[in-house]
DSSP file (Angstrom, degrees, kcal/mol; ACC not computed):
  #  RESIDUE AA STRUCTURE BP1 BP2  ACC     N-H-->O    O-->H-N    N-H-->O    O-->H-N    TCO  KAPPA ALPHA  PHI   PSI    X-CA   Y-CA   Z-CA
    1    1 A X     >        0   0    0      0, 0.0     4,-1.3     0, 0.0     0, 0.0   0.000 360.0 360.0 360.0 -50.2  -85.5   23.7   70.5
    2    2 A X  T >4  +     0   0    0      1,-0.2     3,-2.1     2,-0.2     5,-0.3   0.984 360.0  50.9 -42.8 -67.2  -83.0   23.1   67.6
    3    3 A X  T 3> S+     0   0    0      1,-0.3     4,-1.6     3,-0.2     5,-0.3   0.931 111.0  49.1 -61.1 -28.8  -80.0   24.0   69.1
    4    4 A X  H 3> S+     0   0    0      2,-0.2     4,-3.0     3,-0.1     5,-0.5   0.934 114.2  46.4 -64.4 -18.4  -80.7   21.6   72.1
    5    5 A X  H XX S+     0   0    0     -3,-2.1     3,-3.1    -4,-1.3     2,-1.1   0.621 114.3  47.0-105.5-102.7  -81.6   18.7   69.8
    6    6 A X  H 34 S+     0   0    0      1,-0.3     4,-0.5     2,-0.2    -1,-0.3   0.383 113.9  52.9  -9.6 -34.2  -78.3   19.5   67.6
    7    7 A X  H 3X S+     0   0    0     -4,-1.6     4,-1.8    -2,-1.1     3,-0.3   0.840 108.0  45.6 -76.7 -41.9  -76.5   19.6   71.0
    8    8 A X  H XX S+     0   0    0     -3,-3.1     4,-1.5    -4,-3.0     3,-0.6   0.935 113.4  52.2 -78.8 -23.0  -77.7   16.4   72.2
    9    9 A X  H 3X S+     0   0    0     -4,-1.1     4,-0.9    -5,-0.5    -1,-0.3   0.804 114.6  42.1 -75.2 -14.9  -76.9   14.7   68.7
   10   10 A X  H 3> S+     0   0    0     -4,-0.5     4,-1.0    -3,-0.3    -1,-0.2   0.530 107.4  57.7-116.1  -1.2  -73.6   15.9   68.7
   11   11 A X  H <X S+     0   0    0     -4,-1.8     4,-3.0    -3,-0.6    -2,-0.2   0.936 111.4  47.6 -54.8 -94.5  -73.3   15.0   72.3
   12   12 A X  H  X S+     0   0    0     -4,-1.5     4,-1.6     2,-0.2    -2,-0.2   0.722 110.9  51.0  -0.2 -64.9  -74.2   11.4   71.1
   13   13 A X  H >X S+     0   0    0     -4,-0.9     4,-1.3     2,-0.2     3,-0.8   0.989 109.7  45.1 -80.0 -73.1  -71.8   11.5   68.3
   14   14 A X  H 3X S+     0   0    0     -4,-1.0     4,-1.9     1,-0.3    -1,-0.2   0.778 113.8  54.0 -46.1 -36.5  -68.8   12.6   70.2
   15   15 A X  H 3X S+     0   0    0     -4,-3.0     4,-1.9     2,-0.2    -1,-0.3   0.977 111.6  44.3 -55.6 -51.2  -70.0    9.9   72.8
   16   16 A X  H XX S+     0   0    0     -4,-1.6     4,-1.7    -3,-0.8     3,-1.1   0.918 114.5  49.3 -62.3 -62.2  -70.0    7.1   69.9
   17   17 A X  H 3X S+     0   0    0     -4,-1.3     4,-1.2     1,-0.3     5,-0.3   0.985 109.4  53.2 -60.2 -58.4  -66.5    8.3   68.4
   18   18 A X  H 3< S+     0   0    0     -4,-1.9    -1,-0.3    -5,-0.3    -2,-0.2   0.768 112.6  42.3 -54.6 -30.6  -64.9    8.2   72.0
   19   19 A X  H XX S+     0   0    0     -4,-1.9     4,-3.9    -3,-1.1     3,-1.5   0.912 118.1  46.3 -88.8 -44.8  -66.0    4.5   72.7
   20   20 A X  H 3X S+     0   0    0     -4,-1.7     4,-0.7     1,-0.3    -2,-0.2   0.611 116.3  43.3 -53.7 -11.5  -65.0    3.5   69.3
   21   21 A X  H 3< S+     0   0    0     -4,-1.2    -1,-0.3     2,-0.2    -2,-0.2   0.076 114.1  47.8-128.3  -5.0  -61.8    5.3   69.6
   22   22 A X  H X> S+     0   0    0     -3,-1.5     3,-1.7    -5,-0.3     4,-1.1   0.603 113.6  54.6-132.5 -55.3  -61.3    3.9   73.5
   23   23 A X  H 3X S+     0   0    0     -4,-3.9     4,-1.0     1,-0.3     3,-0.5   0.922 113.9  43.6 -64.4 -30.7  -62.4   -0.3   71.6
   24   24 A X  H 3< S+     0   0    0     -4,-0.7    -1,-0.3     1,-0.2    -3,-0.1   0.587 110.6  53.8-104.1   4.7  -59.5    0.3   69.0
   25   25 A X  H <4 S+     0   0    0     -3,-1.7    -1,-0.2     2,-0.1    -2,-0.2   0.677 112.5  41.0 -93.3 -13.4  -57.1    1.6   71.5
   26   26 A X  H  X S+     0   0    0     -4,-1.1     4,-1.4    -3,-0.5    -2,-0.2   0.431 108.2  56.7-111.7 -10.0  -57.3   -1.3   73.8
   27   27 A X  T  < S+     0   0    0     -4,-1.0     4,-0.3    -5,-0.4    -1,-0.2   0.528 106.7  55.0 -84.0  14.0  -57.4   -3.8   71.4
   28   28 A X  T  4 S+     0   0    0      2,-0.2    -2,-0.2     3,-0.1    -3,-0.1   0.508 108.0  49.1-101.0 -47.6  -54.1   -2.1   70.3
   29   29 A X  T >> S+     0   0    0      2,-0.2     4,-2.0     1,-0.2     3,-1.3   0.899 104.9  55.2 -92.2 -48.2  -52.7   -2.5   73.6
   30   30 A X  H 3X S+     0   0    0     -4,-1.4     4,-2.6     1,-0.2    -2,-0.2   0.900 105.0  50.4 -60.7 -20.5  -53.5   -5.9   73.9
   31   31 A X  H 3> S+     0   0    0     -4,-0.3     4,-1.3     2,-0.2    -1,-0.2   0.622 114.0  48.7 -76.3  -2.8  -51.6   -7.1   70.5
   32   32 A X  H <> S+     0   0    0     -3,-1.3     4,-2.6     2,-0.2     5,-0.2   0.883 111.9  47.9 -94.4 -38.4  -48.4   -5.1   72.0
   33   33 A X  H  X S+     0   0    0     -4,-2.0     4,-2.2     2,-0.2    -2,-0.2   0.949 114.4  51.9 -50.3 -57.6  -49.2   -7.2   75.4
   34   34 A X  H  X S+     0   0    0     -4,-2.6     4,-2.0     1,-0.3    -1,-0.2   0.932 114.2  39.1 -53.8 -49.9  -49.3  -10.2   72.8
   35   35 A X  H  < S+     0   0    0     -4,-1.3    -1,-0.3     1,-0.2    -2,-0.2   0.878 109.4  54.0 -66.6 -32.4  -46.1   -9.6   71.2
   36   36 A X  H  < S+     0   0    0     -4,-2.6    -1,-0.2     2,-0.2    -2,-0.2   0.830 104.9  51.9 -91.2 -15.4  -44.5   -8.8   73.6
   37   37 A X  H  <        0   0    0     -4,-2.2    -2,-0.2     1,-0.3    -3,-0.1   0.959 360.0 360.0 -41.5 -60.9  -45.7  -12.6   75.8
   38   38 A X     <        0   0    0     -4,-2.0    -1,-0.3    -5,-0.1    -2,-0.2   0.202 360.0 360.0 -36.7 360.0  -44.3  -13.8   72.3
């Protein structure tokens, strides 16, 4: 039972890094999309 419930939490956290890590990469790409309109 631990190691599943450690697996799904760190299942979770790898999900939560990957979407945070995917918001700051497309907001990244839109300010080079901005500059470059500019």
């Amino acid at each position: 039972m631990m190691e599943e419930s450690t697996f799904s939490h760190l299942m979770i956290l790898v999900a939560v890094i990957g979407l945070a890590g995917f918001i700051q990469f497309m907001e990244f790409i839109n300010k080079r999309i901005m500059k470059d309109e500019k």
